[in-house]
C-alpha positions in Angstrom: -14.2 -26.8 -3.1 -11.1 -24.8 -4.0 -9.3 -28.1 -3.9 -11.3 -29.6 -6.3 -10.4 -25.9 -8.6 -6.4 -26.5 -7.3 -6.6 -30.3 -8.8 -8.1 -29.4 -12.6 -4.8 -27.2 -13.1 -2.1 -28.9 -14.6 1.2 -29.7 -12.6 3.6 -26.8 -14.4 0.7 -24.5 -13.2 0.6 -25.3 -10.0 4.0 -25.2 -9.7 3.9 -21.4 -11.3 1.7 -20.6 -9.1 3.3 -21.9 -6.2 6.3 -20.2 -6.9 4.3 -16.6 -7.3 2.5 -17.5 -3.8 6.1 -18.1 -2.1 7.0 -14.6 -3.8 4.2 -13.0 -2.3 3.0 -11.9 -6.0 -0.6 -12.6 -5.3 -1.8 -11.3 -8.6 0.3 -12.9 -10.8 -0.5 -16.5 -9.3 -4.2 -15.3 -9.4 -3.6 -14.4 -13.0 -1.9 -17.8 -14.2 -5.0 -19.3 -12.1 -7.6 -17.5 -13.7 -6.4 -17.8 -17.2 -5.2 -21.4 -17.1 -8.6 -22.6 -15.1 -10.7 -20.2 -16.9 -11.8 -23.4 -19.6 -12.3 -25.4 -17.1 -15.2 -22.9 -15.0 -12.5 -21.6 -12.9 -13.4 -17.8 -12.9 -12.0 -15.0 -11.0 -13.4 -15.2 -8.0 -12.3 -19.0 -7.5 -9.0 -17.8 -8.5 -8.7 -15.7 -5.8 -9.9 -18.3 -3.3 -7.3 -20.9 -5.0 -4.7 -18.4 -4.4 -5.8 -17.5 -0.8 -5.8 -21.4 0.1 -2.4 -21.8 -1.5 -0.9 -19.0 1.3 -2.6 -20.4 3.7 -0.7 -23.7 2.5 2.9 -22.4 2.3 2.1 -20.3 5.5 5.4 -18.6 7.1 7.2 -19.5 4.1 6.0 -17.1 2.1 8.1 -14.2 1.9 5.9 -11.7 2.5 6.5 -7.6 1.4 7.5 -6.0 4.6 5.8 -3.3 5.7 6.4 0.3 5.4 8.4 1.9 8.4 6.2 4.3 10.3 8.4 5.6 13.1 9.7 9.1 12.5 13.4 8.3 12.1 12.8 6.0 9.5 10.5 8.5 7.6 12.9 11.2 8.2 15.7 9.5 6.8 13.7 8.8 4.1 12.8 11.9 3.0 16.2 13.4 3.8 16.7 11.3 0.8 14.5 13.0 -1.3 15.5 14.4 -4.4 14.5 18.1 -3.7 13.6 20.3 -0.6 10.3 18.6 1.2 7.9 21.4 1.4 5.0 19.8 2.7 4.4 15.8 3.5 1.0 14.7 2.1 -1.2 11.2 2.9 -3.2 10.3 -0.3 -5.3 7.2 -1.0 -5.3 4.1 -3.3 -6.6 0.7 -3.5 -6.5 -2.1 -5.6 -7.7 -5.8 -5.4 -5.3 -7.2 -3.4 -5.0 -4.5 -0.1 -8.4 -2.5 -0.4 -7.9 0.2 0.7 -4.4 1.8 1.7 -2.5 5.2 1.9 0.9 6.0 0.8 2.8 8.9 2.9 4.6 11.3 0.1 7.2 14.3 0.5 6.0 16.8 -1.9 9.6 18.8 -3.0 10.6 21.7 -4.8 13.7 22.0 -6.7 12.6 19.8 -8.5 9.3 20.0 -7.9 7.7 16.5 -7.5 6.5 13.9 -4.6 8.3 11.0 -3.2 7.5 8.0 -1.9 7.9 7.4 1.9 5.5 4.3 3.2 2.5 2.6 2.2 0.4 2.1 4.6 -1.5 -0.7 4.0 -4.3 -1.8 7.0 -2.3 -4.5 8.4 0.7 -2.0 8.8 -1.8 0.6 10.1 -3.2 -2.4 12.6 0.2 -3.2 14.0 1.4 0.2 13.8 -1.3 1.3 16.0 -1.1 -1.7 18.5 -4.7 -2.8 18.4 -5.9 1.2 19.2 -9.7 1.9 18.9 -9.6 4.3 15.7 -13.4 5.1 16.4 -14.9 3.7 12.9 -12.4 5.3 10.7 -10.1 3.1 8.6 -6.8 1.8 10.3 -4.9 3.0 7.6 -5.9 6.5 7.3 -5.6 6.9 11.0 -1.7 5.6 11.2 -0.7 7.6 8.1 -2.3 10.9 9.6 -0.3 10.2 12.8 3.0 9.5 11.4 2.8 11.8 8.3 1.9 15.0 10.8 4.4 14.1 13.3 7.3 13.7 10.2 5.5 17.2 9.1 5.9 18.9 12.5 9.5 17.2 12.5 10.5 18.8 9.3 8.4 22.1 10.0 6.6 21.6 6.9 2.6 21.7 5.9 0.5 18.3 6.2 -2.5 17.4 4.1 -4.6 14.9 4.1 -7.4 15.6 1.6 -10.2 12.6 3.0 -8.8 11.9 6.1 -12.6 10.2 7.6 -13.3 8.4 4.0 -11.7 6.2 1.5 -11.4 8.7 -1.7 -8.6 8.3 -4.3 -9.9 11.6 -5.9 -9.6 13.8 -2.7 -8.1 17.6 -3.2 -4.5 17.4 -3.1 -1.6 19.3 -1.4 -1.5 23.5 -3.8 2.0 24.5 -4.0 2.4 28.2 -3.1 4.1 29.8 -5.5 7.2 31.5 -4.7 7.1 35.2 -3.8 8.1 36.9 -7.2 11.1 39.0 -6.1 10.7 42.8 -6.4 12.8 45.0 -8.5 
């Protein structure tokens, strides 16, 4: 059926949307699908199914994102890098329509006060990460980041949070600063 979808799109789109597929930008190829086919009763969800078929097609020569590093050299490095003193590291969830469910590792700094980016851990990352590890019903993803991000905690003797770690919840309690001990005169 998706061939039949593939074949009412006109050459130059095909060929657009190859070339997002080999990029490994799955929405924009969905996208171009969707609004190209859309006259033609190609709707989103057929998009999506176009799209998928067209990675399976180009297979290992897509060049997919690579995943996060999870090992705690790699993290530590990276939040060496960070542009202010890491006071606590924090795991807090996202999703969109291409990964589900994910959660991306952060170094919450001071001076300046802020969060930076260290992995996003997306469930196949979490899967591999893990080596195939029975995480008793609780997402892949949530289990890897709580492993590495208190182990990069412990390593920097800072705080870990992890406001939802059992339960997919973008709007989980985040890490509280402490204020700073006002100094006495």
């Amino acid at each position: 059926m998706t061939r039949n979808w593939w074949d009412l799109l006109p050459a130059g789109i095909r060929e657009q949307v190859d070339g997002y597929v080999l990029q490994d930008a799955r929405m924009r190829a969905v996208r171009v699908v969707f609004e190209a086919g859309r006259a033609r009763g190609v709707g989103l969800h057929e998009a999506q199914l176009v799209v998928h078929e067209r990675y399976l097609h180009h297979g290992d020569r897509v060049a997919l994102t690579p995943d996060s590093p999870l090992d705690l050299e790699s993290l530590a490095a990276l939040a060496a890098g960070a542009p202010g003193r890491v006071v606590a590291v924090e795991a807090v969830w996202d999703g969109d329509t291409v990964h589900d469910w994910f959660v991306d590792l952060l170094a919450v700094t001071a001076d300046p006060a802020g969060e930076y980016p260290l992995a996003t851990v997306y469930r196949g990352t979490a899967v591999r990460y893990l080596g195939g590890e029975d995480v008793g019903g609780r997402h892949p993803s949530a289990v890897a980041a709580d492993r590495a991000g208190r182990e990069l905690a412990a390593h920097l003797a800072v705080p870990f949070h992890f406001g939802s770690p059992e339960t997919p919840d973008d709007d989980a309690p985040r890490y509280v600063r402490a204020d700073p001990p006002s100094p006495r005169r």
